[in-house]
C-alpha positions as CSV (number, residue, x, y, z in Angstrom):
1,X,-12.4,43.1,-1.1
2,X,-11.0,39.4,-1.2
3,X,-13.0,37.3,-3.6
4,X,-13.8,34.2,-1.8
5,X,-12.6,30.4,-3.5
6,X,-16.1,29.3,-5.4
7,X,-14.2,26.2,-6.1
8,X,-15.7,23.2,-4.2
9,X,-13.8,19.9,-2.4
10,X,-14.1,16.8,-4.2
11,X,-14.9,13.5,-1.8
12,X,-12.6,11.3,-3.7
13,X,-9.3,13.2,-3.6
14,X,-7.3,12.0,-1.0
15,X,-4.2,10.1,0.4
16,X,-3.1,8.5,3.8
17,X,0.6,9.7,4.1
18,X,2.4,7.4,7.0
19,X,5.8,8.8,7.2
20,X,8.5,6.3,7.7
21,X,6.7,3.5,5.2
22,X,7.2,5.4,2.0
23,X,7.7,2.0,0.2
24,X,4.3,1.0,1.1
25,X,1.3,2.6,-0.9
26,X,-1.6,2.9,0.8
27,X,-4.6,3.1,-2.6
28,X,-7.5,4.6,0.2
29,X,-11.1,4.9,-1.2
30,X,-12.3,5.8,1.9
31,X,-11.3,7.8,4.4
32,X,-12.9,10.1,7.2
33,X,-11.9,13.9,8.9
34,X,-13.0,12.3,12.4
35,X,-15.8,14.4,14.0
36,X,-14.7,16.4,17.7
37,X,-17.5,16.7,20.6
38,X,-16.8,19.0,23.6
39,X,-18.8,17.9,26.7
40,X,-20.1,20.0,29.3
41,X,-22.1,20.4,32.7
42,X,-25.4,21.2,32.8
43,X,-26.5,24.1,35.4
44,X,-29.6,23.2,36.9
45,X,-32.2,26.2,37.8
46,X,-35.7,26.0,39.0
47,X,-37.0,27.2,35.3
48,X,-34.5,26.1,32.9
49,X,-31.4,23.7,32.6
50,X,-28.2,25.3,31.2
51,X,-25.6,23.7,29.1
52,X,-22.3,25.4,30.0
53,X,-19.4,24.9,27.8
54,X,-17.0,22.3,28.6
55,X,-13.3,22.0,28.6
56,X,-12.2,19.0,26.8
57,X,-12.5,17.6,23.2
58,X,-13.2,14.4,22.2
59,X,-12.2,13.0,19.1
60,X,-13.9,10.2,17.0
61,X,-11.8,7.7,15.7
62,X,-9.7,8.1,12.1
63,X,-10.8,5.3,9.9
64,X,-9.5,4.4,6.2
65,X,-10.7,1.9,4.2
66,X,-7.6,1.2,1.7
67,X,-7.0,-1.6,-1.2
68,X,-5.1,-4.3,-0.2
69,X,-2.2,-4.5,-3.6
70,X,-1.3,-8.1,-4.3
71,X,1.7,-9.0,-2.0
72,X,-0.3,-7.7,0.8
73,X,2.7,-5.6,1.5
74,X,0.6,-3.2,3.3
75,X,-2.6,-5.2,5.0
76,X,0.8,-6.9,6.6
77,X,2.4,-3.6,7.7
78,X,-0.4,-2.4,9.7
79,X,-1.1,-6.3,10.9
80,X,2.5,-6.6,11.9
81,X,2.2,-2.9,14.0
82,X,-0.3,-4.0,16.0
83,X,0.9,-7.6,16.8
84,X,4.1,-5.4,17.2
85,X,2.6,-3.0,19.8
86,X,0.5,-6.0,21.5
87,X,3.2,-8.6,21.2
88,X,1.2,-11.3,21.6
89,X,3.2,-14.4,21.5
90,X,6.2,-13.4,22.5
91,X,7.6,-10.0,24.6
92,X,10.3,-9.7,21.8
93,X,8.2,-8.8,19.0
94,X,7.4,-5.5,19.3
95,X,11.5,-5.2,19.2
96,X,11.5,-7.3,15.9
97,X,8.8,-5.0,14.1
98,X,11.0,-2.4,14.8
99,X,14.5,-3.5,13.8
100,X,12.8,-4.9,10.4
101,X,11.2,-1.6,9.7
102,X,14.6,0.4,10.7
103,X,16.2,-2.2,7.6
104,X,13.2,-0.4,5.2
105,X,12.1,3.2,5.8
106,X,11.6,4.1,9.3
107,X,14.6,5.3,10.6
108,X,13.5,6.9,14.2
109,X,12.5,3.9,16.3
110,X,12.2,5.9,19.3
111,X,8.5,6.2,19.0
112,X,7.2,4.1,16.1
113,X,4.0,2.9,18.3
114,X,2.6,6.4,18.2
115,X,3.8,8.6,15.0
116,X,2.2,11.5,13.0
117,X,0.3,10.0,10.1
118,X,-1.4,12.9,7.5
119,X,-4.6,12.4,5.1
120,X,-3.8,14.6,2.1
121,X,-6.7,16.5,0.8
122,X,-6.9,17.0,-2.8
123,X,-8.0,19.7,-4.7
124,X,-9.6,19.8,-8.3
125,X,-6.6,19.4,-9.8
126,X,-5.3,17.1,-7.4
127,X,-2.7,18.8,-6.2
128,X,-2.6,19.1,-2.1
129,X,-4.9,21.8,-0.7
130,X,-4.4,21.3,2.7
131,X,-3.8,18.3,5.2
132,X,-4.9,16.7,8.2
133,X,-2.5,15.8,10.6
134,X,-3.0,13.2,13.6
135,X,-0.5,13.1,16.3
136,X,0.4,10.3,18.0
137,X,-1.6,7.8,16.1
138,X,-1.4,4.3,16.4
139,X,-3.9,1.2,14.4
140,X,-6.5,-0.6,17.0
141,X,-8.4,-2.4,14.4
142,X,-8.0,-3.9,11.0
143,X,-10.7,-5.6,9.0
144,X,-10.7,-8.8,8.0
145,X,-10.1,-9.8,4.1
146,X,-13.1,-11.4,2.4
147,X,-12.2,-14.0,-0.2
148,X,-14.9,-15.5,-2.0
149,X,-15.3,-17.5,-5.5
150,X,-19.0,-15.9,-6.1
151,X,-18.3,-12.8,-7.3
152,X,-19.2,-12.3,-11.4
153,X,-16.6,-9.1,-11.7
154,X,-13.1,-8.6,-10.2
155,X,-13.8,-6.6,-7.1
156,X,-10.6,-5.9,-5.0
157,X,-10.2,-7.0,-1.8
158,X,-10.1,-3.9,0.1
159,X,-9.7,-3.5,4.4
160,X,-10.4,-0.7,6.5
161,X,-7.6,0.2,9.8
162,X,-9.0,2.4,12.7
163,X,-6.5,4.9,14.1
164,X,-6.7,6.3,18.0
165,X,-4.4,9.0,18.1
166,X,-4.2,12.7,20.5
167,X,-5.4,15.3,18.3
168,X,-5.6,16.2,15.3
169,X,-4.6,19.6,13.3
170,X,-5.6,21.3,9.6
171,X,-2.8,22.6,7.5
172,X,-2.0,24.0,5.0
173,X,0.2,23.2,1.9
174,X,3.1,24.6,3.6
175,X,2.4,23.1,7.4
176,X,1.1,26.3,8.4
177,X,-1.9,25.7,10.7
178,X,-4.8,26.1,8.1
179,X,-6.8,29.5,9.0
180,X,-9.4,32.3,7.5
Protein backbone atom coordinates (compact mmCIF):
# COMPACT_ATOMS: atom_id res chain seq x y z
CA UNK A 1 0.00 0.00 0.00
CA UNK A 2 1.58 3.59 -0.81
CA UNK A 3 0.83 5.97 1.88
CA UNK A 4 -0.36 9.09 0.22
CA UNK A 5 1.74 12.83 0.93
CA UNK A 6 -0.66 14.43 3.86
CA UNK A 7 1.54 17.31 3.46
CA UNK A 8 -0.35 20.38 1.99
CA UNK A 9 1.05 23.25 -0.77
CA UNK A 10 1.65 26.54 0.65
CA UNK A 11 0.23 29.67 -1.66
CA UNK A 12 3.22 31.78 -0.95
CA UNK A 13 6.14 29.49 -2.05
CA UNK A 14 7.03 30.30 -5.33
CA UNK A 15 9.55 31.73 -8.04
CA UNK A 16 9.36 32.89 -11.70
CA UNK A 17 12.57 31.30 -13.27
CA UNK A 18 13.28 33.12 -16.83
CA UNK A 19 16.30 31.38 -18.13
CA UNK A 20 18.78 33.54 -19.84
CA UNK A 21 18.21 36.66 -17.20
CA UNK A 22 19.80 34.98 -14.18
CA UNK A 23 21.19 38.39 -13.10
CA UNK A 24 17.77 39.72 -12.79
CA UNK A 25 15.66 38.56 -9.64
CA UNK A 26 12.36 38.50 -10.12
CA UNK A 27 10.84 38.92 -5.82
CA UNK A 28 7.03 37.49 -7.19
CA UNK A 29 4.15 37.75 -4.56
CA UNK A 30 1.81 36.78 -6.84
CA UNK A 31 1.62 34.48 -9.33
CA UNK A 32 -1.06 32.15 -11.00
CA UNK A 33 -1.09 28.19 -12.58
CA UNK A 34 -3.33 29.63 -15.53
CA UNK A 35 -6.68 27.80 -15.78
CA UNK A 36 -7.15 25.41 -19.37
CA UNK A 37 -10.95 25.20 -21.01
CA UNK A 38 -11.61 22.59 -23.71
CA UNK A 39 -14.55 23.74 -25.93
CA UNK A 40 -16.87 21.62 -27.66
CA UNK A 41 -20.03 21.15 -30.04
CA UNK A 42 -23.23 20.70 -28.83
CA UNK A 43 -25.39 17.82 -30.51
CA UNK A 44 -28.77 18.91 -30.81
CA UNK A 45 -31.73 16.15 -30.31
CA UNK A 46 -35.37 16.69 -30.23
CA UNK A 47 -35.33 15.92 -26.17
CA UNK A 48 -31.98 16.93 -25.03
CA UNK A 49 -28.81 18.97 -26.11
CA UNK A 50 -25.40 17.15 -25.83
CA UNK A 51 -22.12 18.55 -25.05
CA UNK A 52 -19.55 16.45 -26.88
CA UNK A 53 -16.06 16.77 -26.03
CA UNK A 54 -13.96 19.01 -27.94
CA UNK A 55 -10.46 18.92 -29.31
CA UNK A 56 -8.60 21.92 -28.40
CA UNK A 57 -7.34 23.52 -25.10
CA UNK A 58 -7.40 26.92 -24.27
CA UNK A 59 -5.22 28.38 -21.98
CA UNK A 60 -5.75 31.50 -19.74
CA UNK A 61 -3.07 33.82 -19.55
CA UNK A 62 0.15 33.41 -16.95
CA UNK A 63 0.21 36.48 -14.86
CA UNK A 64 2.91 37.52 -12.06
CA UNK A 65 2.76 40.32 -9.99
CA UNK A 66 6.56 40.83 -8.91
CA UNK A 67 8.42 43.76 -6.74
CA UNK A 68 10.06 46.12 -8.69
CA UNK A 69 14.05 46.18 -6.67
CA UNK A 70 15.38 49.76 -6.68
CA UNK A 71 17.39 50.13 -10.07
CA UNK A 72 14.32 48.85 -11.71
CA UNK A 73 16.63 46.39 -13.29
CA UNK A 74 13.85 44.11 -13.87
CA UNK A 75 10.47 46.39 -14.51
CA UNK A 76 13.10 47.50 -17.47
CA UNK A 77 13.89 44.03 -18.65
CA UNK A 78 10.45 43.02 -19.35
CA UNK A 79 9.64 46.85 -20.58
CA UNK A 80 12.59 46.68 -22.94
CA UNK A 81 11.29 42.89 -24.38
CA UNK A 82 8.30 44.14 -25.37
CA UNK A 83 9.34 47.48 -26.92
CA UNK A 84 11.98 44.90 -28.29
CA UNK A 85 9.42 42.54 -29.81
CA UNK A 86 7.10 45.61 -30.99
CA UNK A 87 9.91 47.88 -31.94
CA UNK A 88 8.08 50.73 -31.91
CA UNK A 89 10.20 53.65 -32.93
CA UNK A 90 12.55 52.28 -34.77
CA UNK A 91 12.75 48.57 -36.91
CA UNK A 92 16.31 48.12 -35.26
CA UNK A 93 15.38 47.65 -31.82
CA UNK A 94 14.22 44.49 -31.43
CA UNK A 95 18.06 43.70 -32.85
CA UNK A 96 19.47 46.10 -30.03
CA UNK A 97 17.45 44.20 -27.09
CA UNK A 98 19.06 41.35 -28.33
CA UNK A 99 22.70 42.16 -28.75
CA UNK A 100 22.52 43.89 -25.20
CA UNK A 101 21.06 40.90 -23.61
CA UNK A 102 23.73 38.46 -25.56
CA UNK A 103 26.51 41.12 -23.58
CA UNK A 104 24.57 39.76 -20.01
CA UNK A 105 23.04 36.27 -19.73
CA UNK A 106 21.15 35.25 -22.73
CA UNK A 107 23.33 33.59 -24.93
CA UNK A 108 20.84 31.85 -27.64
CA UNK A 109 19.34 34.81 -29.50
CA UNK A 110 17.76 32.70 -32.02
CA UNK A 111 14.49 32.74 -30.34
CA UNK A 112 14.53 35.19 -27.38
CA UNK A 113 10.80 36.59 -28.33
CA UNK A 114 9.35 33.30 -27.37
CA UNK A 115 11.42 31.20 -24.62
CA UNK A 116 10.54 28.64 -21.82
CA UNK A 117 10.00 30.56 -18.60
CA UNK A 118 9.21 28.08 -15.33
CA UNK A 119 7.18 29.14 -11.94
CA UNK A 120 8.87 27.03 -9.17
CA UNK A 121 6.57 25.59 -6.79
CA UNK A 122 7.73 25.36 -3.29
CA UNK A 123 7.27 22.98 -0.86
CA UNK A 124 7.09 23.30 3.06
CA UNK A 125 10.47 23.52 3.33
CA UNK A 126 10.97 25.45 0.31
CA UNK A 127 12.75 23.39 -1.55
CA UNK A 128 11.28 22.80 -5.37
CA UNK A 129 8.46 20.28 -5.44
CA UNK A 130 7.61 20.49 -8.83
CA UNK A 131 7.46 23.20 -11.66
CA UNK A 132 5.45 24.69 -14.22
CA UNK A 133 6.78 25.12 -17.38
CA UNK A 134 5.43 27.54 -20.26
CA UNK A 135 6.64 27.21 -23.70
CA UNK A 136 7.10 29.70 -25.95
CA UNK A 137 6.14 32.54 -23.65
CA UNK A 138 6.45 36.00 -24.44
CA UNK A 139 5.13 39.48 -21.99
CA UNK A 140 1.93 41.33 -23.63
CA UNK A 141 1.29 43.50 -20.68
CA UNK A 142 3.09 45.21 -17.85
CA UNK A 143 1.46 47.32 -15.21
CA UNK A 144 2.07 50.64 -14.65
CA UNK A 145 4.26 51.86 -11.38
CA UNK A 146 2.24 53.87 -8.94
CA UNK A 147 4.24 56.56 -7.09
CA UNK A 148 2.54 58.46 -4.58
CA UNK A 149 3.69 60.68 -1.50
CA UNK A 150 0.35 59.61 0.64
CA UNK A 151 1.17 56.51 1.85
CA UNK A 152 1.88 56.43 6.02
CA UNK A 153 4.15 53.01 5.68
CA UNK A 154 6.74 52.03 3.02
CA UNK A 155 4.76 49.89 0.62
CA UNK A 156 6.91 48.64 -2.42
CA UNK A 157 6.16 49.43 -5.62
CA UNK A 158 5.25 46.28 -7.09
CA UNK A 159 3.97 45.53 -11.13
CA UNK A 160 2.34 42.67 -12.56
CA UNK A 161 3.62 41.18 -16.45
CA UNK A 162 1.04 38.94 -18.40
CA UNK A 163 2.62 36.13 -20.36
CA UNK A 164 0.81 34.52 -23.72
CA UNK A 165 2.75 31.57 -24.35
CA UNK A 166 1.69 27.68 -26.24
CA UNK A 167 1.20 25.35 -23.48
CA UNK A 168 2.14 24.76 -20.57
CA UNK A 169 3.50 21.38 -18.72
CA UNK A 170 3.89 20.13 -14.80
CA UNK A 171 7.16 18.66 -13.72
CA UNK A 172 8.78 17.31 -11.54
CA UNK A 173 12.05 18.11 -9.56
CA UNK A 174 13.92 16.23 -12.09
CA UNK A 175 11.94 17.56 -15.49
CA UNK A 176 10.07 14.51 -15.61
CA UNK A 177 6.54 15.27 -16.63
CA UNK A 178 4.80 15.38 -13.09
CA UNK A 179 2.38 12.10 -12.89
CA UNK A 180 0.32 9.81 -10.15
Amino acid sequence: MTLCNENFLSPSGFKLVIPGFSSIGFQCTSANIPGISMGGPTQATPYNDFQLTGDKLNYEDFGVTFLINEDCKNYSLIHNWLVGITYPQKSTQWREFVNEMKDKDFQNDENLEQIDIFLHVLNSNYNVAYKVQFFDAFPVALSSMEYSTEVSDIDYLKAGITFRYTYFKLLDVFDKPLTL
